[in-house]
One Martini backbone bead per residue (centre of mass of N, CA, C, O) as a GRO file, in nm:
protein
  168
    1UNK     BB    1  16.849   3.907   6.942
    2UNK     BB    2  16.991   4.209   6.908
    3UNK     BB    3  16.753   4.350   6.792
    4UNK     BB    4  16.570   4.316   7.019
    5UNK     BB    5  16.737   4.453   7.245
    6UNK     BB    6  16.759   4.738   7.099
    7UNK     BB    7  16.459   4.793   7.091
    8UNK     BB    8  16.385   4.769   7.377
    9UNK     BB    9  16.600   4.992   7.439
   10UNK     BB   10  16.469   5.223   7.259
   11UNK     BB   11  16.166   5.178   7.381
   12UNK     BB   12  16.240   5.297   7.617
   13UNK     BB   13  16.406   5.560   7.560
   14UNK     BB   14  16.121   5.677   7.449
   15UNK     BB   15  15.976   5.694   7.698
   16UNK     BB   16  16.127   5.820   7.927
   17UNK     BB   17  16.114   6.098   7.713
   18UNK     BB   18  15.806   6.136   7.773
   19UNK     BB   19  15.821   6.150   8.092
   20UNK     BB   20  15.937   6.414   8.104
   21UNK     BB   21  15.831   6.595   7.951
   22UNK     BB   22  15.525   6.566   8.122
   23UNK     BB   23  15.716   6.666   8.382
   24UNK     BB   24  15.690   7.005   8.255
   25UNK     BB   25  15.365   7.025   8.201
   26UNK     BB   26  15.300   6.806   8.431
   27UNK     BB   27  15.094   6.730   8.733
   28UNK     BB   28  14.990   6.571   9.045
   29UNK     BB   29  14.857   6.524   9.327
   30UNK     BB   30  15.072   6.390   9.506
   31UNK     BB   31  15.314   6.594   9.460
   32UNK     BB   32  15.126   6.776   9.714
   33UNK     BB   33  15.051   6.937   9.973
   34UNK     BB   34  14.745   6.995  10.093
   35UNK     BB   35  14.787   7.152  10.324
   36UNK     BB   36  14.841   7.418  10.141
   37UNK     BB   37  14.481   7.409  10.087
   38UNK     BB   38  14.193   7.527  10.017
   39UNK     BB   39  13.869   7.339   9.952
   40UNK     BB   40  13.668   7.388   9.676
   41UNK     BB   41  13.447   7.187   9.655
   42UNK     BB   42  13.542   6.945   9.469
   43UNK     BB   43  13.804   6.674   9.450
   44UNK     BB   44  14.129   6.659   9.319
   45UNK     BB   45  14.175   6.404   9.131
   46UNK     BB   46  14.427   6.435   8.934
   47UNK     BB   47  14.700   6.320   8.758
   48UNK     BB   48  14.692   6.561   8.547
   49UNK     BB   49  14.821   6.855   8.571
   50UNK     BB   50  14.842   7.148   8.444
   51UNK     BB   51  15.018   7.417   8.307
   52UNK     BB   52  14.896   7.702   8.173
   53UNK     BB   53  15.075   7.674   7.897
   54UNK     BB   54  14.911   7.428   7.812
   55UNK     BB   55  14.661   7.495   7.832
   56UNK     BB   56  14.657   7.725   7.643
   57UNK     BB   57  14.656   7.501   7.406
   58UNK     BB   58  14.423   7.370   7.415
   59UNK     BB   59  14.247   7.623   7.383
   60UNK     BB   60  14.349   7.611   7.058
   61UNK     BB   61  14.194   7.394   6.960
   62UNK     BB   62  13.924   7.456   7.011
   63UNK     BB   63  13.558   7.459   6.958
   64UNK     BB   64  13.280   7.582   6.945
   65UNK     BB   65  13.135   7.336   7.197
   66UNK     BB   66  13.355   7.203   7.288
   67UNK     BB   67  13.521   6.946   7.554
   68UNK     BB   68  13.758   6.944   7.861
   69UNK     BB   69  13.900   6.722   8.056
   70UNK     BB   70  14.078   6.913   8.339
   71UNK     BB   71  14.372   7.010   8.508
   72UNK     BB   72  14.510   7.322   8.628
   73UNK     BB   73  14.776   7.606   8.705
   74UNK     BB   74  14.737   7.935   8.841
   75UNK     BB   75  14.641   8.277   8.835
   76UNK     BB   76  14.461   8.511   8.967
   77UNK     BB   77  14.301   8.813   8.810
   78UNK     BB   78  14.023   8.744   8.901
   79UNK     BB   79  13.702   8.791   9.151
   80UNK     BB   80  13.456   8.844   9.253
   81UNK     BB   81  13.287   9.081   9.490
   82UNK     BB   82  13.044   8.980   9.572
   83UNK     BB   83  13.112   8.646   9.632
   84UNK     BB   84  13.281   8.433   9.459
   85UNK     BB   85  13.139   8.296   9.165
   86UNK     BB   86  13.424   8.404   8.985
   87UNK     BB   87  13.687   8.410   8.799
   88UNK     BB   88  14.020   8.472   8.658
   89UNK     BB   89  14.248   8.323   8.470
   90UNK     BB   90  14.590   8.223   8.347
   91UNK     BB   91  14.733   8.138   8.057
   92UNK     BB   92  14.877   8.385   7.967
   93UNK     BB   93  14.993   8.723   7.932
   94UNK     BB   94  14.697   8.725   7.715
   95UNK     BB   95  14.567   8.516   7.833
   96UNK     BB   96  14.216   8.382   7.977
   97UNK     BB   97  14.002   8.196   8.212
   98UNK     BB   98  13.675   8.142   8.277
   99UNK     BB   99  13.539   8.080   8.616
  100UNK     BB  100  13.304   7.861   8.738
  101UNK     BB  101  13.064   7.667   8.868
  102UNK     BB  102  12.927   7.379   8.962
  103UNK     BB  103  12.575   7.486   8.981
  104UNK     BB  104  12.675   7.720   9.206
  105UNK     BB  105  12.784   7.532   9.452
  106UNK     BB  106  13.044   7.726   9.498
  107UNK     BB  107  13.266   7.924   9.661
  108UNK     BB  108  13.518   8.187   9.644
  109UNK     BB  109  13.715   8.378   9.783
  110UNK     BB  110  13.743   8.734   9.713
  111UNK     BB  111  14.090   8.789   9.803
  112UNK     BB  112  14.281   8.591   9.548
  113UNK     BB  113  14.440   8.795   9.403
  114UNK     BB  114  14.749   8.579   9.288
  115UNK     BB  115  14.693   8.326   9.335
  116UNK     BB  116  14.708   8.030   9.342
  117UNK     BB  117  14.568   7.751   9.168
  118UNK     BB  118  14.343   7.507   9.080
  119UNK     BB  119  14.153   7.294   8.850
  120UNK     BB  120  13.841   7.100   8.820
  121UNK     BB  121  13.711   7.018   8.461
  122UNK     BB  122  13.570   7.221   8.224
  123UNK     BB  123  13.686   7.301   7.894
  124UNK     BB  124  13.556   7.626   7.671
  125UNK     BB  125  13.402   7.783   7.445
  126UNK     BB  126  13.267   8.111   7.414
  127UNK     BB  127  13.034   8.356   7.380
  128UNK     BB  128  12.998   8.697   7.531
  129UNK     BB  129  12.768   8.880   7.603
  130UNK     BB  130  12.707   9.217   7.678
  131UNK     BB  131  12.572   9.172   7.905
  132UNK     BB  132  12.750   8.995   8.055
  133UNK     BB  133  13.010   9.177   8.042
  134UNK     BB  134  12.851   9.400   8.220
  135UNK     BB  135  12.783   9.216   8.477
  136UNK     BB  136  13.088   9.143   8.534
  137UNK     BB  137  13.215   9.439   8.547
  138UNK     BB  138  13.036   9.507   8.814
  139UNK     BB  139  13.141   9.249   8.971
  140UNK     BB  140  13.437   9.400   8.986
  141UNK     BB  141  13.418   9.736   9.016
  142UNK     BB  142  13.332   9.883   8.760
  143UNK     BB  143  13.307  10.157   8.581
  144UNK     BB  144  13.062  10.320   8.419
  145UNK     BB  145  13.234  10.376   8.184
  146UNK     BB  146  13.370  10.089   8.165
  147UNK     BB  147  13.083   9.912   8.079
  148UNK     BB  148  13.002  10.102   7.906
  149UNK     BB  149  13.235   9.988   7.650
  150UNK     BB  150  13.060   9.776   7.642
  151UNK     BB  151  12.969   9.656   7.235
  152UNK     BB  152  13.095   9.303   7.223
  153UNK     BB  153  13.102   9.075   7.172
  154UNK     BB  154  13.366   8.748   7.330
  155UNK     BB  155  13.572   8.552   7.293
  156UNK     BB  156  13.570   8.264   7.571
  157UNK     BB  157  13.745   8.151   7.782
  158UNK     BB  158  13.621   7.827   7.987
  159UNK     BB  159  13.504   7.712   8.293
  160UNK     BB  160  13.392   7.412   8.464
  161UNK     BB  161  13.425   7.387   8.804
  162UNK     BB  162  13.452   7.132   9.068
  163UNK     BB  163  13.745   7.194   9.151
  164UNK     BB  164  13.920   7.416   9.426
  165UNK     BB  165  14.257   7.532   9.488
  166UNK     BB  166  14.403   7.733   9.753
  167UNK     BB  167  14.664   7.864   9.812
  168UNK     BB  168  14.818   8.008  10.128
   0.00000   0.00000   0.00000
């Protein structure tokens, strides 16, 4: 009986430490005050949203072709000043993914470059071809000159977005 009772408060303890765990690297939509945010697309409704750090690793297991539905919160480094048809989102310090739109079905403010954002969708990895990445350059308002230095395709972390929440 003595052994019995030691198990299950064992195994409470190591549940117990692995929600703390989860609760360090991911958050709720339930947690977030949503009068904070204004959405894009559809709404965003994941129990895991995780933070860029985590997503960072996900992304690191992945391979060309691969896919997950996955939502996570993270800083704009860049969006599209044409339209605001796709971001650049910052997964850690030396790596970002693109974020395009479901469907092309709606566009993000176009002044959000730092701001805090929410993204819920399919991340994916995929190669950017030469032609794609002086058109996304051009999109950004890059020079002439840094458009032509543009010569190889690039591996790219991709995000295929359901719906954007974007912190006011």
């Amino acid at each position: 009986m003595k052994k019995i009772a030691l198990f299950f408060a064992g195994l409470s303890f190591i549940i117990g430490c692995n929600s703390v765990q989860k609760g360090e690297e991911s958050f709720s939509v339930n947690d977030i005050a949503l009068s904070e945010y204004d959405n894009f697309g559809g709404k965003i409704s994941s129990e895991a949203i995780l933070y860029k750090d985590a997503i960072a690793e996900k992304y690191d297991n992945l391979s060309e072709g691969d896919t997950i539905d996955i939502a996570f919160s993270s800083t704009v480094n860049g969006v599209c000043k044409a339209k605001g048809c796709w971001m650049k989102i910052a997964l850690n310090k030396e790596e970002e993914t693109m974020v395009k739109f479901k469907d092309y079905g709606f566009f993000v403010p176009k002044d959000i470059e730092n701001d805090t954002i929410i993204v819920q969708g399919k991340a994916y990895v995929s190669e950017t071809s030469v032609d794609e990445l002086r058109h996304l350059a051009q999109d950004a308002g890059k020079s002439e000159d840094e458009i032509a230095a543009i010569t190889t395709p690039k591996k790219t972390y991709s995000f295929m977005a359901d719906g954007v929440l974007v912190k006011q």
